[in-house]
mmCIF file of the N, C-alpha and C atoms, coordinates in Angstrom:
data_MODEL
# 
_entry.id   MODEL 
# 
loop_
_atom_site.group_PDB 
_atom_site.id 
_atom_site.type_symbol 
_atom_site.label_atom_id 
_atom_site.label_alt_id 
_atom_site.label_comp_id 
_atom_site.label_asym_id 
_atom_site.label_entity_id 
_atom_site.label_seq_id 
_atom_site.pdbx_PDB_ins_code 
_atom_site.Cartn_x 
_atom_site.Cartn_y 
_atom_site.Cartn_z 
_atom_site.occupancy 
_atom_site.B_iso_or_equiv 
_atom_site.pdbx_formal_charge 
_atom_site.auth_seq_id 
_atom_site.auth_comp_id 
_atom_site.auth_asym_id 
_atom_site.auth_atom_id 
_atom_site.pdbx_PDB_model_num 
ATOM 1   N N  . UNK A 1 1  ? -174.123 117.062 91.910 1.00 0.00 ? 1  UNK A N  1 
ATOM 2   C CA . UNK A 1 1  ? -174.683 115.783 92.269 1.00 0.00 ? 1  UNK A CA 1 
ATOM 3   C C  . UNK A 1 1  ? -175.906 115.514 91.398 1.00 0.00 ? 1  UNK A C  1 
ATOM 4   N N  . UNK A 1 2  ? -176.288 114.491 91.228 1.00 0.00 ? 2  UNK A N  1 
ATOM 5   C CA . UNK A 1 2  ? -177.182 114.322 90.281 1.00 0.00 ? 2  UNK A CA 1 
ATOM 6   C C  . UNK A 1 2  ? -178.430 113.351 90.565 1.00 0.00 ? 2  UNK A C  1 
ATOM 7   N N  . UNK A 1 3  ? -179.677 114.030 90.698 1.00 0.00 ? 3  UNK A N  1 
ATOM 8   C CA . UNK A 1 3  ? -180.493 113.069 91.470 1.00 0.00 ? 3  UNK A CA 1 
ATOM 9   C C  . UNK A 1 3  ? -181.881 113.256 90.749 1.00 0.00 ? 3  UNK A C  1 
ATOM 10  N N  . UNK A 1 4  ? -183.075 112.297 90.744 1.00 0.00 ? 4  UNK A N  1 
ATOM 11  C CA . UNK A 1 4  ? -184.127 112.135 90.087 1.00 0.00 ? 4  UNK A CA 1 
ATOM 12  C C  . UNK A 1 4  ? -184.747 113.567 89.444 1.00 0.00 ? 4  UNK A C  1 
ATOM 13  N N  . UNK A 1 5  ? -184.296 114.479 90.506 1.00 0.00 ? 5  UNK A N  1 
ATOM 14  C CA . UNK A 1 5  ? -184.801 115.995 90.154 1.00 0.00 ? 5  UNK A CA 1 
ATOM 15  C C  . UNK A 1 5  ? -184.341 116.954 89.277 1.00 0.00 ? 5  UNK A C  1 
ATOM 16  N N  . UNK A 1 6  ? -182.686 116.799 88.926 1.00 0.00 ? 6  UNK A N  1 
ATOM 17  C CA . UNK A 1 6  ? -182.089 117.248 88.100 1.00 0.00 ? 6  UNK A CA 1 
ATOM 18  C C  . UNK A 1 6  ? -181.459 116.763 87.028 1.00 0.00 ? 6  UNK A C  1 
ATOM 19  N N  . UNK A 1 7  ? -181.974 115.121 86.701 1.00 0.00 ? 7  UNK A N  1 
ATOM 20  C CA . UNK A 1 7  ? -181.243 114.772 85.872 1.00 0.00 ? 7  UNK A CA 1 
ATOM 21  C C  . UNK A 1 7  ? -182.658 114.892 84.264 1.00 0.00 ? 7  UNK A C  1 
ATOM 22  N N  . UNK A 1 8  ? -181.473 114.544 83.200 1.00 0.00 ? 8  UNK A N  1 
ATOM 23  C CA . UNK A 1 8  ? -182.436 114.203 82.010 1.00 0.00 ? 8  UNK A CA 1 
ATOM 24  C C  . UNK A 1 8  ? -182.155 113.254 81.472 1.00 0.00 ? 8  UNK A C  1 
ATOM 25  N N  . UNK A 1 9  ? -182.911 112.555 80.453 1.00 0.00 ? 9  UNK A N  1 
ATOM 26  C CA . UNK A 1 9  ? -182.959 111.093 80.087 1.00 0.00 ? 9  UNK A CA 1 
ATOM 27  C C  . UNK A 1 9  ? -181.848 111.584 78.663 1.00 0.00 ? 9  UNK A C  1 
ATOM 28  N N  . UNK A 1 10 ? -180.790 111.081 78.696 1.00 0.00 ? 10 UNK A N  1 
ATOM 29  C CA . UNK A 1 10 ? -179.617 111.193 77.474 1.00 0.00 ? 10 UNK A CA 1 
ATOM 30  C C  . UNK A 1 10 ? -180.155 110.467 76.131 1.00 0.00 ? 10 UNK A C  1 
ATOM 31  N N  . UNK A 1 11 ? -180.053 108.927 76.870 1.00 0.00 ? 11 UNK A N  1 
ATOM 32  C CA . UNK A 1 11 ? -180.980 107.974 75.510 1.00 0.00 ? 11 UNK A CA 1 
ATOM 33  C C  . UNK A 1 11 ? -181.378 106.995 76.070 1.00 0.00 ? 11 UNK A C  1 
ATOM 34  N N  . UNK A 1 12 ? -181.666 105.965 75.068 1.00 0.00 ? 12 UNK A N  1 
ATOM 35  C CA . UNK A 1 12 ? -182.283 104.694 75.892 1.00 0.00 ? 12 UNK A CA 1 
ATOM 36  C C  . UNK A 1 12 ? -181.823 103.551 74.710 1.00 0.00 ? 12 UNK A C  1 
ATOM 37  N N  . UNK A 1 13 ? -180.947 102.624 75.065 1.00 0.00 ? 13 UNK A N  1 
ATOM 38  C CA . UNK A 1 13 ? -180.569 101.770 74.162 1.00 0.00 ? 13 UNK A CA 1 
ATOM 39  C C  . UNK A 1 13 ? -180.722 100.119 74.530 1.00 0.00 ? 13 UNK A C  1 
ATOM 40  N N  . UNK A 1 14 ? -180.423 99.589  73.704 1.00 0.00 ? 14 UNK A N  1 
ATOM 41  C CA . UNK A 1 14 ? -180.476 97.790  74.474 1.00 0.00 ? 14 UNK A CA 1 
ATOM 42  C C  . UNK A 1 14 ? -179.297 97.434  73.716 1.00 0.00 ? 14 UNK A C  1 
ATOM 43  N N  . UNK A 1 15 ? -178.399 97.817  73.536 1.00 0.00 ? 15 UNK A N  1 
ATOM 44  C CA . UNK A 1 15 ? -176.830 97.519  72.532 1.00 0.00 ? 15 UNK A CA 1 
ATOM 45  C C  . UNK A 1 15 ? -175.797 98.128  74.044 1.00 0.00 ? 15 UNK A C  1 
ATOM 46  N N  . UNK A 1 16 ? -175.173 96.955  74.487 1.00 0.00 ? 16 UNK A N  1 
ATOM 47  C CA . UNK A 1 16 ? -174.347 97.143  75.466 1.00 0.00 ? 16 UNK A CA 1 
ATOM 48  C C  . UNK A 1 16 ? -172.756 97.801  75.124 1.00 0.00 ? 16 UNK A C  1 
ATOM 49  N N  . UNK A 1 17 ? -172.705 97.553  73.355 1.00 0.00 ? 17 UNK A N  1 
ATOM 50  C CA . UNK A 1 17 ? -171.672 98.487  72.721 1.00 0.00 ? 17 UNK A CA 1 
ATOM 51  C C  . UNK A 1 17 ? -171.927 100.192 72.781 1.00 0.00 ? 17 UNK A C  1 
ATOM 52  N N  . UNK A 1 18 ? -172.875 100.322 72.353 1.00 0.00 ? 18 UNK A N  1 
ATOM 53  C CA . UNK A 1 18 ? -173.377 101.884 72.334 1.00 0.00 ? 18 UNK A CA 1 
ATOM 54  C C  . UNK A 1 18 ? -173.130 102.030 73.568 1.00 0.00 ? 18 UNK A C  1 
ATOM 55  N N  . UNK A 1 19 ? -173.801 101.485 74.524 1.00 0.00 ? 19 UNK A N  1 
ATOM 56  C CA . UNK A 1 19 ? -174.029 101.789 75.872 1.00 0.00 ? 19 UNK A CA 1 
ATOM 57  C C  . UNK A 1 19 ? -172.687 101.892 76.542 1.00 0.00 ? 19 UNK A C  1 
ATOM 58  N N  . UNK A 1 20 ? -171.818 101.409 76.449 1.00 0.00 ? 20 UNK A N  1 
ATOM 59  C CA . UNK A 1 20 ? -170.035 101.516 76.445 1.00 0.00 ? 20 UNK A CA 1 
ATOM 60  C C  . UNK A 1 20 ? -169.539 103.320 75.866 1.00 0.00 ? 20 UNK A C  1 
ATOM 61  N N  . UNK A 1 21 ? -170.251 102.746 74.649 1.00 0.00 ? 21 UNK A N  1 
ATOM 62  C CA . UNK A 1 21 ? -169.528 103.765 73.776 1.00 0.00 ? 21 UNK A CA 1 
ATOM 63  C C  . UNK A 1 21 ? -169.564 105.402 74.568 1.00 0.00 ? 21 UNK A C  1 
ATOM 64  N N  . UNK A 1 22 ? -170.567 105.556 74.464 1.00 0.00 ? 22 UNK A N  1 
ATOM 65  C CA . UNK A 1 22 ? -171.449 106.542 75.389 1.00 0.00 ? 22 UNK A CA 1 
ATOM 66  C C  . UNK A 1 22 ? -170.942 107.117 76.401 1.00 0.00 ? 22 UNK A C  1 
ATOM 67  N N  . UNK A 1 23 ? -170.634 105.801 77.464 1.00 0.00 ? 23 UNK A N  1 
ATOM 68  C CA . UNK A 1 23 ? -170.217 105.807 78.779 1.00 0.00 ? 23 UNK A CA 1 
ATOM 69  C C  . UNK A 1 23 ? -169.134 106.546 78.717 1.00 0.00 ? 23 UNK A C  1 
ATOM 70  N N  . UNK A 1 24 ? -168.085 105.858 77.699 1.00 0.00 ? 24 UNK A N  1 
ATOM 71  C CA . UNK A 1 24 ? -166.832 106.044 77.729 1.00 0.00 ? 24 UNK A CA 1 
ATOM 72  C C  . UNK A 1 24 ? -166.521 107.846 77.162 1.00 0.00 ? 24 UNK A C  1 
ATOM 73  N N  . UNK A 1 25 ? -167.279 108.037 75.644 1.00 0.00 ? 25 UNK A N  1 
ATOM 74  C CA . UNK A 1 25 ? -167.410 109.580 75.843 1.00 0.00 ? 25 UNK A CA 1 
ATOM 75  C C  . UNK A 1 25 ? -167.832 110.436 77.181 1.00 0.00 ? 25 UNK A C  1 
ATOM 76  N N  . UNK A 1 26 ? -168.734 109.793 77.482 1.00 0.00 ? 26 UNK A N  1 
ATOM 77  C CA . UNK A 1 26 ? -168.927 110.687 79.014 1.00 0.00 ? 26 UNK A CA 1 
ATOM 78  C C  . UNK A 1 26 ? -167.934 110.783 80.038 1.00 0.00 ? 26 UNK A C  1 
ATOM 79  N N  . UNK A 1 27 ? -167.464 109.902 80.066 1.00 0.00 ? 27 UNK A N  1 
ATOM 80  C CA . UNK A 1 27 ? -166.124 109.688 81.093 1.00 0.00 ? 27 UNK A CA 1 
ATOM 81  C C  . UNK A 1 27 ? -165.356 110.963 80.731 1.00 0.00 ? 27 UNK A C  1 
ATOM 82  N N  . UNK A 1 28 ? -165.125 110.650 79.744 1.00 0.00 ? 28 UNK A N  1 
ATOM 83  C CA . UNK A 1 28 ? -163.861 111.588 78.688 1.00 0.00 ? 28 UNK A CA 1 
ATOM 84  C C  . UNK A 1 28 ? -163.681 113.338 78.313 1.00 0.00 ? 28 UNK A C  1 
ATOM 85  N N  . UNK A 1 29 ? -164.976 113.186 79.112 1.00 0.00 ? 29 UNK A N  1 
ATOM 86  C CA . UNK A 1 29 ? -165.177 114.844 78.578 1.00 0.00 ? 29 UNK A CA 1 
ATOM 87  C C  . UNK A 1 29 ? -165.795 115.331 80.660 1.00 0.00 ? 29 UNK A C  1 
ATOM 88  N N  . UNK A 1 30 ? -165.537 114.225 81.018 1.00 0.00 ? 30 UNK A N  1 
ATOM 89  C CA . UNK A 1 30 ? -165.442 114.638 82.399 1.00 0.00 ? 30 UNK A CA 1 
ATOM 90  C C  . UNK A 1 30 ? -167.383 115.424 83.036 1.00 0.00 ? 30 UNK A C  1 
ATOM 91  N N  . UNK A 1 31 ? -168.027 114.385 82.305 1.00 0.00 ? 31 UNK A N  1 
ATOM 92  C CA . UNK A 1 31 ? -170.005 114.706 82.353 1.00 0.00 ? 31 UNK A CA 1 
ATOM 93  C C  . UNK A 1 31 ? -170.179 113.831 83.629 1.00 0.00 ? 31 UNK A C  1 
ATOM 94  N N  . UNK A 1 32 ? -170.987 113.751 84.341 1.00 0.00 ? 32 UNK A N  1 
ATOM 95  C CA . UNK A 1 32 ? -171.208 112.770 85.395 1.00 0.00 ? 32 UNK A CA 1 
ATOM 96  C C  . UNK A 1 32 ? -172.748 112.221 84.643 1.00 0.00 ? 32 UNK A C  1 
ATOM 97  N N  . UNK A 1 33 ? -173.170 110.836 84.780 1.00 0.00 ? 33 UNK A N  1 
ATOM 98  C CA . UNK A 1 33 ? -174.122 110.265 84.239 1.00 0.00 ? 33 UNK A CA 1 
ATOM 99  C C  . UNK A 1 33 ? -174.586 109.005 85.383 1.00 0.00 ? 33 UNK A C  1 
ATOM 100 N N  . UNK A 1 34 ? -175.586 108.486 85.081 1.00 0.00 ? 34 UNK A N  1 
ATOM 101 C CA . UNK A 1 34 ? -176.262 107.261 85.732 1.00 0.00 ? 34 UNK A CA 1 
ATOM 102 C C  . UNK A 1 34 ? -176.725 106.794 85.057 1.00 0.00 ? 34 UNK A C  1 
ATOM 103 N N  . UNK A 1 35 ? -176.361 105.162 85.066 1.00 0.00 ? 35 UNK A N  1 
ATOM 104 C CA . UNK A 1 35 ? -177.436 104.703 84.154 1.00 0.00 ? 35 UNK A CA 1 
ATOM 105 C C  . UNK A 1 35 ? -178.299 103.672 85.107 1.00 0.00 ? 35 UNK A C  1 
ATOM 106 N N  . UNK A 1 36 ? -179.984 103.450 83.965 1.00 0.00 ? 36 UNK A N  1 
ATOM 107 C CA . UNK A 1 36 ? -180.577 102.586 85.171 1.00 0.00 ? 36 UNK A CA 1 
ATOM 108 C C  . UNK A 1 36 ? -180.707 101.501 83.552 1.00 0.00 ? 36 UNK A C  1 
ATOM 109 N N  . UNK A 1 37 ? -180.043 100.172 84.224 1.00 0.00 ? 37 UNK A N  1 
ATOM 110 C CA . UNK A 1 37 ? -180.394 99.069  83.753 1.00 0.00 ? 37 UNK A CA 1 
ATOM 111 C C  . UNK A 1 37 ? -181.889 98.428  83.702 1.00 0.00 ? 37 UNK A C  1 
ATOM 112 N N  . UNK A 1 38 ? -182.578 97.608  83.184 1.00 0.00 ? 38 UNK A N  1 
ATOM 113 C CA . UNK A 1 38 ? -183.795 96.995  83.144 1.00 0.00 ? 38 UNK A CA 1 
ATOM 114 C C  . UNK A 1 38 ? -183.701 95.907  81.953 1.00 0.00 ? 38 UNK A C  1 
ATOM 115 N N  . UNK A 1 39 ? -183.726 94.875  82.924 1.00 0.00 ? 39 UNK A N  1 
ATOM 116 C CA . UNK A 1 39 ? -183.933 93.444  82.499 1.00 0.00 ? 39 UNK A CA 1 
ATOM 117 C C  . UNK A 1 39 ? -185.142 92.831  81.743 1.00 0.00 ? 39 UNK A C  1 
ATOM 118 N N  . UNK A 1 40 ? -185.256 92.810  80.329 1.00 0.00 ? 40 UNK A N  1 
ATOM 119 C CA . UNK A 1 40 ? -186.747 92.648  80.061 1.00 0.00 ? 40 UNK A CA 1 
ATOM 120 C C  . UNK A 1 40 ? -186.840 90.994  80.467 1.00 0.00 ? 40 UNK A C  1 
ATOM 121 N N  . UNK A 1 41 ? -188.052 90.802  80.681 1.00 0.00 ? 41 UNK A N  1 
ATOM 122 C CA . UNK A 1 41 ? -188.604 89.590  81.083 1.00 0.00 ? 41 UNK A CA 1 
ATOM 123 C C  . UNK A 1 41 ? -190.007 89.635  81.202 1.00 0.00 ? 41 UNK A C  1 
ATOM 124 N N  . UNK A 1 42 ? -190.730 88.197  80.517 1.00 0.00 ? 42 UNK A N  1 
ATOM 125 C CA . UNK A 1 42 ? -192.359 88.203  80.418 1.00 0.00 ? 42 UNK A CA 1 
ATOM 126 C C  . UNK A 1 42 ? -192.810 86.860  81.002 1.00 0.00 ? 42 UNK A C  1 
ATOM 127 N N  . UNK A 1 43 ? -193.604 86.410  81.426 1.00 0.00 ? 43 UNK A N  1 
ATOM 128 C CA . UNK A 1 43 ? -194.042 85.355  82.023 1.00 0.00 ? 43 UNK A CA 1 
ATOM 129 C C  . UNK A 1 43 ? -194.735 84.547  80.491 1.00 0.00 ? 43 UNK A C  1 
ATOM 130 N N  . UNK A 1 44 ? -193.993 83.318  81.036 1.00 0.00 ? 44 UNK A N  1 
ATOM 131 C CA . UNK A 1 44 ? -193.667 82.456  79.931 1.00 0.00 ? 44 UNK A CA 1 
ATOM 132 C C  . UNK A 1 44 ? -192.734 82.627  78.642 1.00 0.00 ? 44 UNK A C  1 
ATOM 133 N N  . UNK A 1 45 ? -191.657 83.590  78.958 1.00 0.00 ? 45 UNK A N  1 
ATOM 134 C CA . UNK A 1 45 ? -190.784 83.821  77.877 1.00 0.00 ? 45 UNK A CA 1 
ATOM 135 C C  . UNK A 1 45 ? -189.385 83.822  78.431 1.00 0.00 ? 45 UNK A C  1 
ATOM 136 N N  . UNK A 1 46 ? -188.834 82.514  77.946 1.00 0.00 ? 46 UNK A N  1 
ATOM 137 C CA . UNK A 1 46 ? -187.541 82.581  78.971 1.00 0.00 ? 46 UNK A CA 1 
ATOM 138 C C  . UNK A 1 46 ? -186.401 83.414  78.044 1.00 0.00 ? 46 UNK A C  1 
ATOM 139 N N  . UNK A 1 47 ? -185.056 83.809  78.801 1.00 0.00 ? 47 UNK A N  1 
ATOM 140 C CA . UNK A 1 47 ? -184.161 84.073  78.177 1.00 0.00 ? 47 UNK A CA 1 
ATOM 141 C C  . UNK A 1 47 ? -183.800 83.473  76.923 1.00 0.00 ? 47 UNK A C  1 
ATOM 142 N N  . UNK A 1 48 ? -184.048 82.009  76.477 1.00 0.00 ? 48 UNK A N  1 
ATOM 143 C CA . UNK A 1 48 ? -183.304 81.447  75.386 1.00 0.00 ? 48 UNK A CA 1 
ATOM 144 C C  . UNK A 1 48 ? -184.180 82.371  73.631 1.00 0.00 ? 48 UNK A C  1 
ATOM 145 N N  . UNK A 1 49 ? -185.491 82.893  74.364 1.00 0.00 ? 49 UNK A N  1 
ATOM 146 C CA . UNK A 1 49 ? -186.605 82.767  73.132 1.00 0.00 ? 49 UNK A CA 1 
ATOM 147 C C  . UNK A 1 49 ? -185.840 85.100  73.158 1.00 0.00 ? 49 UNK A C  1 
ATOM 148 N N  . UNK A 1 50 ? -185.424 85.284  73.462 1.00 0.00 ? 50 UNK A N  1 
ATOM 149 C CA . UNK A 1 50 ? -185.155 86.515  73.311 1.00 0.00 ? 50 UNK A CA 1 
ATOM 150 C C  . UNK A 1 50 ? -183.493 86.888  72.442 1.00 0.00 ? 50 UNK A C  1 
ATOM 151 N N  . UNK A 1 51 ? -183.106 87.236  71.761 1.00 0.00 ? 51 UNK A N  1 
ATOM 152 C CA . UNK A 1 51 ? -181.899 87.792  70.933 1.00 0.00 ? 51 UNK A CA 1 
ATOM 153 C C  . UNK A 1 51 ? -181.216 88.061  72.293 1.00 0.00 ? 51 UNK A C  1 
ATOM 154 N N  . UNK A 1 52 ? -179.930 87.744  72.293 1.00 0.00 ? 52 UNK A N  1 
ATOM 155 C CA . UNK A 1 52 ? -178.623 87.752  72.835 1.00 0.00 ? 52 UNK A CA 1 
ATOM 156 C C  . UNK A 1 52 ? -178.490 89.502  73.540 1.00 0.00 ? 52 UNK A C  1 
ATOM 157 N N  . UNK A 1 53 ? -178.813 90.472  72.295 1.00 0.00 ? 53 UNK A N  1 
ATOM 158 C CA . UNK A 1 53 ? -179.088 91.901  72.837 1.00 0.00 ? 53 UNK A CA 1 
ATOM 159 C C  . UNK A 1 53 ? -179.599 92.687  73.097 1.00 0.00 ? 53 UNK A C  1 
ATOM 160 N N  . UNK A 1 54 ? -180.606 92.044  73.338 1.00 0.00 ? 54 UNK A N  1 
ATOM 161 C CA . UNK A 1 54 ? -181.990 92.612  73.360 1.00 0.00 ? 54 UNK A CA 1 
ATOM 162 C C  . UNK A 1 54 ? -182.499 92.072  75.049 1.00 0.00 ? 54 UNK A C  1 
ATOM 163 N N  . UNK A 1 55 ? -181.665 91.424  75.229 1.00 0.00 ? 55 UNK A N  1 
ATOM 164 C CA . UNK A 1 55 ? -181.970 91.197  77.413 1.00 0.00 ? 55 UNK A CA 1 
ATOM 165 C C  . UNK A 1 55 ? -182.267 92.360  77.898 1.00 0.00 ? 55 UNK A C  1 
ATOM 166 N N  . UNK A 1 56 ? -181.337 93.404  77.987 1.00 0.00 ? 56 UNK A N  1 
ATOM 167 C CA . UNK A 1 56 ? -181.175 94.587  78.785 1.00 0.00 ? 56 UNK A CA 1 
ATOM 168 C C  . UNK A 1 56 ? -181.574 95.301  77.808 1.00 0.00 ? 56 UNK A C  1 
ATOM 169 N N  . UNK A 1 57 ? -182.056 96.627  78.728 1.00 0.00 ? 57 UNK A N  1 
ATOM 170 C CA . UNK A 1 57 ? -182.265 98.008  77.992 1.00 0.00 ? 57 UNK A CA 1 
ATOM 171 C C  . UNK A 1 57 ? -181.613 99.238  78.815 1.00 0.00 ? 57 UNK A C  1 
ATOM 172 N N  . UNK A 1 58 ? -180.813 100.334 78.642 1.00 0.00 ? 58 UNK A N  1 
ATOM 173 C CA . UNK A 1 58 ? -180.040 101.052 79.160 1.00 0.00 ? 58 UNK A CA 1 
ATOM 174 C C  . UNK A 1 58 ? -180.422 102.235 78.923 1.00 0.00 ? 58 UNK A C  1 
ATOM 175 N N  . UNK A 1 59 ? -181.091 102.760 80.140 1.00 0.00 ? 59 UNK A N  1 
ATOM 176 C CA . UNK A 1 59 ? -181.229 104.438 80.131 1.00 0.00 ? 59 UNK A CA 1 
ATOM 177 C C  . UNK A 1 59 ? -180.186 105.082 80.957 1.00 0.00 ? 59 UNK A C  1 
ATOM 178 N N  . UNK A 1 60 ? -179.307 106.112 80.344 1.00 0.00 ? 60 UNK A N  1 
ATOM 179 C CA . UNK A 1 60 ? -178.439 107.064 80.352 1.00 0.00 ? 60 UNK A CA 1 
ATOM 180 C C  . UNK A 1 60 ? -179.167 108.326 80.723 1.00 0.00 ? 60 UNK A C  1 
ATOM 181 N N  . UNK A 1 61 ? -179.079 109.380 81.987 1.00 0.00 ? 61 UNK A N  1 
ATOM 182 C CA . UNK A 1 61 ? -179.321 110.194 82.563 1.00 0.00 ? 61 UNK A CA 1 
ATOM 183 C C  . UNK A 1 61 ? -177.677 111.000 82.827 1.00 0.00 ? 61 UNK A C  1 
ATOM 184 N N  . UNK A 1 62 ? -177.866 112.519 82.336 1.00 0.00 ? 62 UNK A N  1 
ATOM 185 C CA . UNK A 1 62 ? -177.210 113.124 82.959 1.00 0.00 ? 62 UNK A CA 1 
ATOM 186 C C  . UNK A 1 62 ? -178.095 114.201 83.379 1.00 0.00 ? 62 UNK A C  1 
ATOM 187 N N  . UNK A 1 63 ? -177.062 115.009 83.725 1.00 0.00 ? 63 UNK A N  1 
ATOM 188 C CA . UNK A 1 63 ? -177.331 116.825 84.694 1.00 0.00 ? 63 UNK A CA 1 
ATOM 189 C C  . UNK A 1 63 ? -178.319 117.132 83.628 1.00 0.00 ? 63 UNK A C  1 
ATOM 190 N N  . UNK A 1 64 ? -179.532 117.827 84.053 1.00 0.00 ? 64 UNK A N  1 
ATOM 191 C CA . UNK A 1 64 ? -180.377 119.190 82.654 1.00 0.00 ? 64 UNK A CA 1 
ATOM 192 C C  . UNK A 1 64 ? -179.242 119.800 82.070 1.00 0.00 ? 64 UNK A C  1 
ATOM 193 N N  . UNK A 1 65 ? -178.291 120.305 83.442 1.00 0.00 ? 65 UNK A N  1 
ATOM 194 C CA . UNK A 1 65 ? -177.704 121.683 83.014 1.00 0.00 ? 65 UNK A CA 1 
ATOM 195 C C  . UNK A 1 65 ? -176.351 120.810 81.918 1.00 0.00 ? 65 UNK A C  1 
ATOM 196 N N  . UNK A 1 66 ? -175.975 119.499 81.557 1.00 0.00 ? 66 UNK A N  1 
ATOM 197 C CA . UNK A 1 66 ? -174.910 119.245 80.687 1.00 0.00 ? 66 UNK A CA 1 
ATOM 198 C C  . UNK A 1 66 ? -175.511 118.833 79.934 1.00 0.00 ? 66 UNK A C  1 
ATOM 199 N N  . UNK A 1 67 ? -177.207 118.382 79.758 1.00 0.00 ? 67 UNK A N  1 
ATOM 200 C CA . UNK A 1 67 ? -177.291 117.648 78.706 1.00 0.00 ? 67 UNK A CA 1 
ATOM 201 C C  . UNK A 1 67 ? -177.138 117.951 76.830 1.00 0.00 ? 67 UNK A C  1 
ATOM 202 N N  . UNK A 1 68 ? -176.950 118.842 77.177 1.00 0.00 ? 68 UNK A N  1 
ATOM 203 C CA . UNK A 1 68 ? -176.609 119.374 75.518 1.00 0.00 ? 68 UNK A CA 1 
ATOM 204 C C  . UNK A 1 68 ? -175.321 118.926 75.056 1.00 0.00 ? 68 UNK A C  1 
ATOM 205 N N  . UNK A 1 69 ? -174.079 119.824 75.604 1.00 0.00 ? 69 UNK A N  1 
ATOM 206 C CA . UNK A 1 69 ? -172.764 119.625 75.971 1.00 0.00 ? 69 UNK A CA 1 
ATOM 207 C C  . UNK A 1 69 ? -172.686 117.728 75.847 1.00 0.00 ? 69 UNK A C  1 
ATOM 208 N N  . UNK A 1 70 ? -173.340 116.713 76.949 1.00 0.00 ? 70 UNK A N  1 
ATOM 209 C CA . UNK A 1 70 ? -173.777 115.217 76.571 1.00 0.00 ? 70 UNK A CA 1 
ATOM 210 C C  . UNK A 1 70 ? -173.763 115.082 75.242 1.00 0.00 ? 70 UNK A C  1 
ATOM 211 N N  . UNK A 1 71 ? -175.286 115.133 74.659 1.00 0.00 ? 71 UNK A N  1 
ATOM 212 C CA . UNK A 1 71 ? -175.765 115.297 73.441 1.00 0.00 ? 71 UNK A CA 1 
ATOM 213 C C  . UNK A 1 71 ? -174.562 115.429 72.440 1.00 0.00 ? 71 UNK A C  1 
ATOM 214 N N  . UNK A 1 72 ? -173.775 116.177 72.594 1.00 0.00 ? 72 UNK A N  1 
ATOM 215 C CA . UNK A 1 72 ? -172.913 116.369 71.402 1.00 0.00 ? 72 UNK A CA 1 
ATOM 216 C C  . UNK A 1 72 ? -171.482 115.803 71.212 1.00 0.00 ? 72 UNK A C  1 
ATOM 217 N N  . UNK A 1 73 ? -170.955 115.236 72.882 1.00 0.00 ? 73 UNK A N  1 
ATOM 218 C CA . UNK A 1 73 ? -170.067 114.476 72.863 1.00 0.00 ? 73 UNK A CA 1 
ATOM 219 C C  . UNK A 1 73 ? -170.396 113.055 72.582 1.00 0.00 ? 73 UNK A C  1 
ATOM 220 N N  . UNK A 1 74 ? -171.764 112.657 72.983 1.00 0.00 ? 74 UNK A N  1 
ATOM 221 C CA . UNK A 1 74 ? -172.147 111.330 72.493 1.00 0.00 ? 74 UNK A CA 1 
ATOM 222 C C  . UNK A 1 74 ? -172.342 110.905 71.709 1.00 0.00 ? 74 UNK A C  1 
ATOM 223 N N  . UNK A 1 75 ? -172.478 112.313 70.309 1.00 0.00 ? 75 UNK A N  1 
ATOM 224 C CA . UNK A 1 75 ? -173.019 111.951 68.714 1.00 0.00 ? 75 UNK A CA 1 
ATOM 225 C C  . UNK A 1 75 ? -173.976 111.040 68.954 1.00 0.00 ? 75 UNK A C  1 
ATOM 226 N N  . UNK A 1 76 ? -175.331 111.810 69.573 1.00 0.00 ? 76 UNK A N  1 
ATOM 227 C CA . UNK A 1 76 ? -176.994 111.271 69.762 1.00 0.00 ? 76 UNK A CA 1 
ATOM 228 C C  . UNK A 1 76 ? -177.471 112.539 68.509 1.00 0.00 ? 76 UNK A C  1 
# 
C-alpha cells in the first residue's frame, strides 16, 4: 500500500504525454504509483495568458522500496 510515509517523488512534469507515458510503463511492469495533480493558477492570470501545457503539473510517487526498479522502467 502506498501512503505519504512510504512513498518517493518519481518526477514532476507539466507534459500530460510524458505523464501518460510514465503511467503507462508503470502499469506495465505491474509498480503501483499516485499521482498528485496541481493546477497552476495566479490572481490576475487567467487560463487564456498561460500555454495550453503548462496548466497542470504532475507529481508521480511510487513505493521507496520500487523506486529504482520505477526509475528504470520509466527511462527518468
Amino acid at each position: 500500500m502506498l501512503t505519504v510515509l512510504n512513498r518517493k517523488e518519481l518526477c514532476i512534469t507539466f507534459s500530460i504525454a510524458q505523464q501518460s507515458k510514465i503511467r503507462d510503463s508503470l502499469i506495465l511492469y505491474h509498480i503501483p504509483y499516485t499521482i498528485n495533480e496541481i493546477t497552476l493558477s495566479a490572481p490576475g492570470l487567467g487560463a487564456f495568458d498561460l500555454e495550453k501545457e503548462c496548466i497542470s503539473q504532475y507529481i508521480i510517487y511510487v513505493h521507496k522500496d520500487d523506486f529504482e526498479k520505477a526509475k528504470f522502467v520509466a527511462k527518468l
